[in-house]
N, C-alpha and C positions, 0 to 999 in steps of 0.2 A: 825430731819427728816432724813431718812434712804436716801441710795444713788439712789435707785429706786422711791421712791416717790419725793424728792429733783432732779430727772431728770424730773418725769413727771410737776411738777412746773414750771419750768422753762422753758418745752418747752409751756406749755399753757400760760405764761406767753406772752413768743416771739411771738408764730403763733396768738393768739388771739383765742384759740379754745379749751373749752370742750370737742370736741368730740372723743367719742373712737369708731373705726370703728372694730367692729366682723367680722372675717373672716370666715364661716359658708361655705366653701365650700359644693356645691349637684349637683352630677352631671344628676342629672334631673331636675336643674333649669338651671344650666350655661348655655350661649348660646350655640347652637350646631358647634358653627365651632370651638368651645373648643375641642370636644367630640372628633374631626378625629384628634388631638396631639398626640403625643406622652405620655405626661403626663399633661394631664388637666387640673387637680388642680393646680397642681404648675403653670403654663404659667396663668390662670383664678386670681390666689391673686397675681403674680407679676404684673400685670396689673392690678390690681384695687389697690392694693397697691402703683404704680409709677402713678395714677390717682388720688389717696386723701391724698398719703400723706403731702399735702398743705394746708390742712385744721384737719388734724388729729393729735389728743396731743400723742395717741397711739393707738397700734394695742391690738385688743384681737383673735387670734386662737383657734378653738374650735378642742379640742383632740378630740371628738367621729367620728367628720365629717371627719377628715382624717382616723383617726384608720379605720373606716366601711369601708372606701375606698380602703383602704391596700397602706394607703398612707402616712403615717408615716416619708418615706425619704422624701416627700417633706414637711411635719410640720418642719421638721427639718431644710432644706434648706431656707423655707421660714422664721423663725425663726433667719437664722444666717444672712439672707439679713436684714431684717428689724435690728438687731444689728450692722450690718456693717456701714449702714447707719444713726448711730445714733436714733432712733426708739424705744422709749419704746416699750416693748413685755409685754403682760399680757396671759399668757396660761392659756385659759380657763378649765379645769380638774378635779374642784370640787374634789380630792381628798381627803380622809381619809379614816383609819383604824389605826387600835390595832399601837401601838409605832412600834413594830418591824420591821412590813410593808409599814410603812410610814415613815421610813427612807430610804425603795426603791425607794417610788413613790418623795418623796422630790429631793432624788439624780436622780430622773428619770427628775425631772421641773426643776432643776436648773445647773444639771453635762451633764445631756446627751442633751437635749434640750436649756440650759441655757437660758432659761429665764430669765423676768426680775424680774417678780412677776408671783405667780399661783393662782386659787382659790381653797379654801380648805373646806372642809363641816369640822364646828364643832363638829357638834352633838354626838362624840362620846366622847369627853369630851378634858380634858387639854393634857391627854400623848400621845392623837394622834395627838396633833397639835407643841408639842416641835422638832421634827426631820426636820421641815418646819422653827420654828423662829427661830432656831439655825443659819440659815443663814443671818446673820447682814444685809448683803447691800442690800437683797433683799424685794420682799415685799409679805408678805400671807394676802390673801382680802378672808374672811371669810364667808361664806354665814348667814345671818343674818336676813332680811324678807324678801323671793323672791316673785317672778313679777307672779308666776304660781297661781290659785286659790287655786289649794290643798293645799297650800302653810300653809295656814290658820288648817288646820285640825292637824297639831301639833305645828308651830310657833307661835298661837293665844290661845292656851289654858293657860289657866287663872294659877297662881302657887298658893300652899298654902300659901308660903310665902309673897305674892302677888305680882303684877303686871306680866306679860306673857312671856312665854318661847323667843321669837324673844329682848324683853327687858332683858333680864338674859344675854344672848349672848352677848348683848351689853356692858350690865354690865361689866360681865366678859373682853370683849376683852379689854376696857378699865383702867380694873383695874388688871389684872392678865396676861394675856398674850401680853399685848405690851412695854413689859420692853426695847425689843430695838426697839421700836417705827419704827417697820418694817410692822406693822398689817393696814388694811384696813375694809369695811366690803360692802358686797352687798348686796344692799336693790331697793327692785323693785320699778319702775318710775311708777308703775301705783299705787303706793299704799303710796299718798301723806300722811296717817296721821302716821302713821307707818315712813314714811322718816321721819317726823317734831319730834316726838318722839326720834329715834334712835339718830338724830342730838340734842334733848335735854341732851341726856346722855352722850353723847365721843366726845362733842366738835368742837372742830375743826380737827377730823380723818378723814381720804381720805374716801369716800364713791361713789362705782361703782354703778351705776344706770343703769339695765336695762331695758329694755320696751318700749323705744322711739321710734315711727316710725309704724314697723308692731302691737306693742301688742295696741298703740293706747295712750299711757300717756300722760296728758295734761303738757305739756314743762313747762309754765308759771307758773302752781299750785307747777308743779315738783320744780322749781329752786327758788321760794319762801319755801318752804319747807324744800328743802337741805342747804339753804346760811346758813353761819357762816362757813365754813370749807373747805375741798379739796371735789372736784366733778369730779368723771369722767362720763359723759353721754354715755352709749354705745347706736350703732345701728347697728347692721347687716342685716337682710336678707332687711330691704326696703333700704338699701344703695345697698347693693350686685345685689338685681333683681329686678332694677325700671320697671316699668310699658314696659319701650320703653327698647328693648334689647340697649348693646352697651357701650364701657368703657367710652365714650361721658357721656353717659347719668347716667351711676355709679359715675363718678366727677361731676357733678350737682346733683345726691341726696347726695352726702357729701356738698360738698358748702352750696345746701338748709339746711341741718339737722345744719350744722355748724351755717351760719346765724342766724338761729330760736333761737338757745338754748342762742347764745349770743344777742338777742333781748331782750330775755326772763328773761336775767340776768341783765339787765338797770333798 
């Protein structure tokens, strides 16, 4: 086990907690007495971040919701807090392309951002995901059957060879690209038979599950489905914007989300 997922282990090990908390900043959801800061986003995830990190195995920051923001210095700053303080980082990025340019985007998730781990889209095959596993200690969590619907319109189609493209990836990441057993894979929580599957093929490899909370995944089916292996449960925006404004009430939907999931794993 590589030095990134061997971190994340151990702290879910200690806190007792699955949970991976998405950092989705929007600043038309964040409360408004965010909005008259300075710099919003940043003050908005230090504060939810110094609120769950008690119940959180690690953070996921989602690159588009700062980029859009033009807020990139704080992905970064937010990034080197949650490091500072011990804090697995997963930069959400979904990156890929061609070899060439995903030796930028790599040196961009791991040099410039340091990260701990990033997500990485497959689908473009093996030589645009080597500039990414080159980095030993870290971790690439590969996207593999996502939580979206369309998700299905090309991960679900059937192969000549048989069995379906979301299974191929699986394949593959198991037997081809996790030679320094730095790879992961994200498979959506709402899409229990697909988790149970993926988990028949690779093991006991870390698998990022999104969908918990707002998209609505059943916990209990989820966490019967994924057992035998590493799991990390993400949940963002129904952790970020509970119902009742207030970083009160953002540390009560991590505690709840955290509860459930390890209820759900008894």
């Amino acid at each position: 086990m590589n030095d990134f997922f061997g971190a994340v282990k151990e702290r879910q090990e200690r806190i007792k907690s699955l949970l991976c908390v998405g950092l989705d900043p929007d600043l038309d959801k964040i409360p408004r007495a965010y909005q008259k800061k300075d710099r919003p986003i940043l003050q908005f995830c230090l504060d939810v971040i110094d609120a769950t990190k008690d119940f959180a195995s690690c953070f996921k920051p989602q690159f588009a919701h700062f980029a859009a923001a033009n807020a990139t210095d704080d992905l970064q700053q937010v990034v080197s807090i949650l490091r500072s303080e011990g804090l697995p980082v997963i930069l959400d990025a979904k990156r890929g392309d061609v070899g060439s340019t995903s030796e930028f985007y790599a040196h961009e998730a791991f040099d410039i951002y340091d990260a701990g781990a990033v997500t990485v889209n497959p689908y473009m095959g093996g030589d645009s995901l080597v500039p990414f596993l080159e980095y030993e200690d870290r971790g690439v969590i590969l996207l593999c059957r996502t939580s979206n619907p369309g998700g299905s319109d090309i991960q679900n189609l059937e192969l000549a060879s048989g069995g379906q493209v979301y299974e191929r990836v699986a394949v593959l990441a198991r037997d081809k690209w996790n030679t320094n057993k730095n790879v992961g894979l994200v498979v959506g929580a709402t899409r229990p038979e697909e988790l149970r599957r993926v988990r028949e093929i690779v093991g006991d490899m870390y698998l990022l599950l999104p969908g918990v909370g707002a998209q609505g995944a059943d916990v209990r089916e989820v966490m019967r489905a994924g057992s035998g292996g590493g799991l990390l449960v993400s949940a963002s925006r129904s952790v970020l914007y509970p119902k009742s404004e207030g970083i009160h009430n953002v540390r009560l939907a991590a505690r709840e989300t955290r509860d459930l999931i390890a209820s759900c794993s008894e």
